[in-house]
C-alpha positions in Angstrom: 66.0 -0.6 56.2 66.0 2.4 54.1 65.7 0.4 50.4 63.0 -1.2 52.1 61.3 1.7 52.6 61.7 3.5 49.4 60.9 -0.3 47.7 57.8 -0.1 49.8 56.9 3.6 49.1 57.3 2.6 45.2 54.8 -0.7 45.1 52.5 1.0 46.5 52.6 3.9 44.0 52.8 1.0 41.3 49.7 0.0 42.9 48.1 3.0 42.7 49.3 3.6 39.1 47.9 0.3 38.0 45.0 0.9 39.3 44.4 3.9 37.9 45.3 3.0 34.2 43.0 0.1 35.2 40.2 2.7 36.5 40.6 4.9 32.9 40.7 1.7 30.7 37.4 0.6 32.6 35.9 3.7 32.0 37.0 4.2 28.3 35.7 0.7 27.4 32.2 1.5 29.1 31.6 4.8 26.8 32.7 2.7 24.1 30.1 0.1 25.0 27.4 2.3 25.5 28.5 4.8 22.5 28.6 1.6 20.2 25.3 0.2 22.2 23.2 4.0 21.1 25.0 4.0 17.8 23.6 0.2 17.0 20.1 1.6 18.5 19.6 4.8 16.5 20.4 2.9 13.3 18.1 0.8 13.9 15.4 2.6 14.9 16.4 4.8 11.7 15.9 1.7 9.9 12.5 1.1 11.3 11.5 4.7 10.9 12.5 4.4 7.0 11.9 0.8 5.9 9.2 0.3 3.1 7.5 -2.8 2.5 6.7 -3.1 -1.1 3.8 -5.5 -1.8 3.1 -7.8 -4.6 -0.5 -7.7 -4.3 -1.8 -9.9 -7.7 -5.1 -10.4 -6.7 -8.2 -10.4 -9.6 -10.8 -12.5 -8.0 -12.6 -8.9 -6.3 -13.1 -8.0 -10.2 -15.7 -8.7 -12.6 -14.4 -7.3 -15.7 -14.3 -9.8 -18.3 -17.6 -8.6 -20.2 -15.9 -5.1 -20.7 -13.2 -6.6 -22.8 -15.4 -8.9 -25.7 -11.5 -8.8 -27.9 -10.2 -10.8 -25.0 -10.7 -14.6 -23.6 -13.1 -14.5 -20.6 -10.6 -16.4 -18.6 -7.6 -14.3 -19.4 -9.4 -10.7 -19.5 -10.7 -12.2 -15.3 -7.1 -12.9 -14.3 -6.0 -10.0 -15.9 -4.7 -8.2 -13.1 -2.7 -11.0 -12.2 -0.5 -10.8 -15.0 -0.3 -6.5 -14.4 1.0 -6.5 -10.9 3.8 -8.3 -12.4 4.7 -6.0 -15.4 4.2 -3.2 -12.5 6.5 -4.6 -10.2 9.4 -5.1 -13.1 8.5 -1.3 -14.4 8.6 0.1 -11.1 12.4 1.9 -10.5 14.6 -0.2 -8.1 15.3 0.2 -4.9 16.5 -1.1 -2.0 12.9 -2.2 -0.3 12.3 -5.4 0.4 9.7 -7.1 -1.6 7.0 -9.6 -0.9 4.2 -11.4 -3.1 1.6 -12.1 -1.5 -0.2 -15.7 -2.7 -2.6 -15.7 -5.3 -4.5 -18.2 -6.2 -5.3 -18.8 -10.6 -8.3 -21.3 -10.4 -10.9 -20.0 -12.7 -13.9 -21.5 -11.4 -13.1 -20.6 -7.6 -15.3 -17.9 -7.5 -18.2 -18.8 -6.3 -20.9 -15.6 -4.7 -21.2 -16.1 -0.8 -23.0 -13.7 1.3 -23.1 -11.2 -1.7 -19.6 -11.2 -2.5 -17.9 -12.6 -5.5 -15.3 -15.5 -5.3 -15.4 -14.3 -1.2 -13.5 -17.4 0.2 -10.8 -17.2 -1.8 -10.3 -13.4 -0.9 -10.6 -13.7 2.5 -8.3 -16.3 2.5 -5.8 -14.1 0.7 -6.2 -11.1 2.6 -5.4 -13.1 5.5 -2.2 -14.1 3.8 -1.3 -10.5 3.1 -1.9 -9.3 6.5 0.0 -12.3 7.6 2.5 -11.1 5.5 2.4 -7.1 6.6 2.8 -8.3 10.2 5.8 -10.6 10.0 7.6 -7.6 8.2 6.1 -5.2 10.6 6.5 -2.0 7.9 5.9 1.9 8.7 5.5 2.2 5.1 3.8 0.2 1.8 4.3 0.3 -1.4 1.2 -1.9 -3.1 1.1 -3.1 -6.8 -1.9 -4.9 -7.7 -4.2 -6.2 -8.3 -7.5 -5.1 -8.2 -8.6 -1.9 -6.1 -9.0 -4.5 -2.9 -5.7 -4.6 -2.4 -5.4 -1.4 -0.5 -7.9 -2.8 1.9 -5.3 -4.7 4.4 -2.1 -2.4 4.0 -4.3 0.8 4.6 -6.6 -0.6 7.7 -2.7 -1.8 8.9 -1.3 1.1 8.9 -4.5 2.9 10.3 -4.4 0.6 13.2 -0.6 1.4 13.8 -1.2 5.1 13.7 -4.6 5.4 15.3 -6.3 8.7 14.1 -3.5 10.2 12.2 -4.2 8.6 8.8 -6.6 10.1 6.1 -7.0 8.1 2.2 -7.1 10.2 -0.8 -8.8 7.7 -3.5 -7.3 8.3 -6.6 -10.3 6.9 -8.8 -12.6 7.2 -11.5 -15.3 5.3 -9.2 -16.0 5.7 -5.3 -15.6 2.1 -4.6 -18.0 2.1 -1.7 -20.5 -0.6 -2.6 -21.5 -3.1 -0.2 -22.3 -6.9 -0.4 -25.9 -6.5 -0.7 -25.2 -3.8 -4.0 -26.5 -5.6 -7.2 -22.5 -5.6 -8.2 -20.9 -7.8 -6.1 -17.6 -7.6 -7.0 -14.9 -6.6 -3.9 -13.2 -4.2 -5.7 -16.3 -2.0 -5.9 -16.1 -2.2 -2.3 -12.6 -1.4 -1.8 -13.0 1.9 0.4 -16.2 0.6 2.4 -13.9 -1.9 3.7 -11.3 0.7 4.5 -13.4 2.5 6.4 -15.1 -0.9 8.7 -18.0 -1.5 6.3 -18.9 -4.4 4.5 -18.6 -8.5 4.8 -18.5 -9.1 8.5 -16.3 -12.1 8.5 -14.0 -10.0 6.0 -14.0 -6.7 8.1 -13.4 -8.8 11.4 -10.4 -9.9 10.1 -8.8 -6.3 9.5 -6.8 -4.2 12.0 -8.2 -1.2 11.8 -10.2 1.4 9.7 -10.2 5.2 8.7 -13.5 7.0 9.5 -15.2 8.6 6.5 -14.7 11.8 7.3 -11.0 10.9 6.6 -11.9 9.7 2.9 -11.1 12.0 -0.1 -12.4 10.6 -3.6 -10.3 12.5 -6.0 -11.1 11.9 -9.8 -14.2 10.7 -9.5 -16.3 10.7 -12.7 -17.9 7.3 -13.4 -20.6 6.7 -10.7 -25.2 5.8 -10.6 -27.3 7.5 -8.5 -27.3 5.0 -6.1 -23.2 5.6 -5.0 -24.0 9.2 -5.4 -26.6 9.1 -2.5 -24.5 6.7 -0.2 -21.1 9.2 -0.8 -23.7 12.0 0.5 -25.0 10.0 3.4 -21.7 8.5 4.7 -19.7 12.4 4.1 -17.0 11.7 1.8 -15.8 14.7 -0.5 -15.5 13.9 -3.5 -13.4 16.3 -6.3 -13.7 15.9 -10.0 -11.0 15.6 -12.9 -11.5 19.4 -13.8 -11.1 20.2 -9.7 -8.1 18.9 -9.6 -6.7 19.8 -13.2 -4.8 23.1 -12.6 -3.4 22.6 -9.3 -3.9 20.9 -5.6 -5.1 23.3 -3.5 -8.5 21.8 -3.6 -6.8 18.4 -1.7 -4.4 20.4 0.1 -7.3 22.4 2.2 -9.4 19.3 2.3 -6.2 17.6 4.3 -5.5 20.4 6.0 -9.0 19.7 7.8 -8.9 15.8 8.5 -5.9 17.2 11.6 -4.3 14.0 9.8 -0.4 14.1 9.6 0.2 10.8 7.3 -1.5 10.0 4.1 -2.5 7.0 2.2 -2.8 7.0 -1.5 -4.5 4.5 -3.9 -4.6 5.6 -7.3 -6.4 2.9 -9.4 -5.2 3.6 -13.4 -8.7 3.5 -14.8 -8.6 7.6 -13.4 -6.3 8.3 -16.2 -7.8 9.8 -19.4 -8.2 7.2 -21.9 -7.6 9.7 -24.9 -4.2 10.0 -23.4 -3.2 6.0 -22.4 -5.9 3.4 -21.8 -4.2 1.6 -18.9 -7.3 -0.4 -16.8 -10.4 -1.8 -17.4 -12.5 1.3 -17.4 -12.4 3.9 -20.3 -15.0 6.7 -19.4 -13.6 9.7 -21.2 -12.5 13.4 -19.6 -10.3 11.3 -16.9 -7.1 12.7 -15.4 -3.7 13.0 -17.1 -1.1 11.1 -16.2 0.9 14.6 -15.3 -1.7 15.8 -13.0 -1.9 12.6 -11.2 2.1 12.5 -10.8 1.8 16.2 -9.6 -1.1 15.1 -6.8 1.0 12.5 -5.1 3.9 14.6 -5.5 2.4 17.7 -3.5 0.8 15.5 -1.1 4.2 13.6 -0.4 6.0 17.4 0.3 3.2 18.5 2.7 2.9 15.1 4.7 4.1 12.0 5.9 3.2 9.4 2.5 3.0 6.0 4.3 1.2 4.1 1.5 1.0 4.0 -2.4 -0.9 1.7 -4.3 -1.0 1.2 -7.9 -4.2 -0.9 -8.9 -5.9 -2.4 -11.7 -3.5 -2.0 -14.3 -5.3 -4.6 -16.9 -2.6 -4.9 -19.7 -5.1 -5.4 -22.9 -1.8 -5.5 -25.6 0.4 -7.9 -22.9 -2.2 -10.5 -22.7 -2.7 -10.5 -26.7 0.9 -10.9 -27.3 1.7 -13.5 -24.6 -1.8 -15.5 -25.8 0.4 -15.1 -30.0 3.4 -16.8 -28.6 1.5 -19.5 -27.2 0.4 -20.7 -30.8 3.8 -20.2 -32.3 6.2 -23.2 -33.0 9.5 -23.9 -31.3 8.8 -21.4 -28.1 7.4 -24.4 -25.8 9.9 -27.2 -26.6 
C-alpha cells in the first residue's frame, strides 16, 4: 500500500511537472510569435516609410519646341525629351528603388489641339497611366525623370493628396509654367504648375488626386517670363526668386518654407534653369541662369531642413545625342 502511495504521490508531481514545462514552452513560443509578428511589422512599415518610386516619365507631347532648334529634324527635336529621360535614367547613380516607365506613346502626328491644349488626348491618356502606375506601387516618395515639365503634375498632386496640407513645391525653373489652355501657347508643359495647383483642363484636373494651394508654390530661378505670366504670378500669390536671389546662399527659400507651416517638400527642377554659358542642357537658353553648383546646393539644403518626398528632373533635350544617334543611322554595316 505504501509504493502505491509514493507511486501515486510521484505521477501526480510528473503531472504537474509536465505541465508546467508545457505552460513555459507555451508561453516562450507565444513571445516568440508576437516578437517575430512586431519584428515582421516594423520592417515593413520601415519599408513603407522609406521606399522610393522612381519614375520613367518620357513624355514630349506637352512641348512645343521644335522651332527653337532649326539644326535639328522637326520630328526628332518634338520627341526629344523622349530620348533624354532615357539617357537620365542610365546617368542617374544606382540604387536599390524600384523603377517604372510609364507608357509613352512616339506617333508624330497624334497631337492634335483640343480644348486649347496641344496633343491633349494623348496626355490625358498618359497621365492616367502614370497615376495608374503611382497607385499600384503606392510610394511615400518619387523620384521623376522626364519628360517634359508636365511630368511632375501626377506624382506631386499624388503625393499632395496623401499628405493633405503638408506639402509645398519649390519650381526649380527658368519659366513659371502657369499658363492655362486658353493662353495663346498651348503647350502642357507651360502649364505644368497650374495643374499642380487645380487649374487648367477640366477633364485633365478631374483626373488628379489632389493639388497644392498657391500660396504653397515657390518659383525659384525664374528669369524667362511676358507680362502676361507676370501679372497672373501676382494675382494668384506665388513668390518668385531670381537667379542672383538665390546665388550666394538659401536663406531666401529657407524663410519662404519656413512660412508655408509645410513639413515635406517637392522639387522640380526643369534643366533649362541652368546657365547656358556654363552647360546648355534643355531647350531654353536665356542667359544669366543658375549654375549647376547652386542648384545642387538648393536641393541639398532643402533635403537637410525637410522631409524631400519628390525630385524631378525635366526637359533634358539632348541636342549632341540626337545628332549622333541620327549619323549612325546613315552609316553602313550598323543595321544589318
Amino acid at each position: 500500500m505504501q509504493d502505491c502511495s509514493l507511486l501515486s504521490t510521484f505521477v501526480s508531481k510528473d503531472n504537474t511537472m509536465r505541465k508546467f514545462l508545457l505552460s513555459v514552452v507555451l508561453f516562450i513560443g507565444a513571445v516568440s510569435v508576437y516578437a517575430h509578428g512586431k519584428a515582421f511589422t516594423n520592417n515593413q512599415n520601415m519599408e513603407n516609410k522609406t521606399s522610393t518610386l522612381r519614375l520613367i516619365y518620357p513624355q514630349w507631347q506637352g512641348g512645343i519646341v521644335d522651332h527653337w532648334m532649326p539644326d535639328i529634324p522637326a520630328d526628332d527635336a518634338s520627341r526629344g525629351y523622349y530620348l533624354g529621360a532615357q539617357l537620365l535614367n542610365f546617368l542617374a547613380p544606382e540604387s536599390s528603388q524600384k523603377t517604372v516607365e510609364v507608357p509613352v506613346s512616339l506617333d508624330i502626328n497624334d497631337r492634335k489641339t483640343e480644348k486649347g491644349v496641344s496633343a491633349r488626348n494623348v496626355i490625358l491618356k498618359q497621365t492616367k497611366a502614370a497615376l495608374e502606375i503611382i497607385r499600384e506601387n503606392a510610394p511615400e516618395k518619387i523620384v521623376t525623370l522626364g519628360g517634359e515639365c508636365s511630368v511632375s503634375v501626377v506624382p506631386f498632386t499624388y503625393l499632395a493628396a496623401k499628405y493633405p496640407d503638408d506639402v509645398a513645391i519649390v519650381w526649380i525653373d527658368a519659366h513659371p509654367d502657369i499658363n492655362l489652355p486658353y493662353d495663346d501657347y498651348k503647350g502642357y508643359h507651360a502649364m505644368a504648375l497650374t495643374a499642380c495647383l487645380g487649374m487648367g483642363d477640366e477633364e485633365i484636373i478631374g483626373t488628379l488626386p489632389g493639388k497644392v494651394n498657391a500660396s504653397k508654390a515657390l518659383l525659384v530661378g525664374l528669369r524667362s517670363w511676358d507680362n502676361d505670366m507676370q501679372e497672373r504670378q501676382k494675382e494668384l500669390g506665388i513668390k518668385g526668386l531670381s537667379p542672383k536671389e538665390v546665388a550666394d546662399n538659401s536663406s531666401a527659400i529657407m524663410e519662404w518654407l519656413k512660412g508655408t507651416g509645410a513639413s515635406k517638400v517637392v522639387i522640380h527642377f526643369d534643366l533649362d534653369v541652368l546657365d547656358p554659358a556654363e552647360i546648355i542642357a534643355g531647350v531654353g537658353v536665356d542667359p544669366d541662369g543658375m549654375k549647376m553648383d547652386e542648384v545642387i546646393r538648393v536641393i541639398n539644403d532643402i533635403a537637410a531642413g525637410y522631409d524631400l518626398i519628390s525630385l524631378t528632373i525635366a526637359e533634358p533635350m539632348p541636342r549632341i545625342a540626337i545628332k549622333l544617334r541620327n549619323m549612325l543611322n546613315r552609316l553602313p554595316l550598323l543595321k544589318e
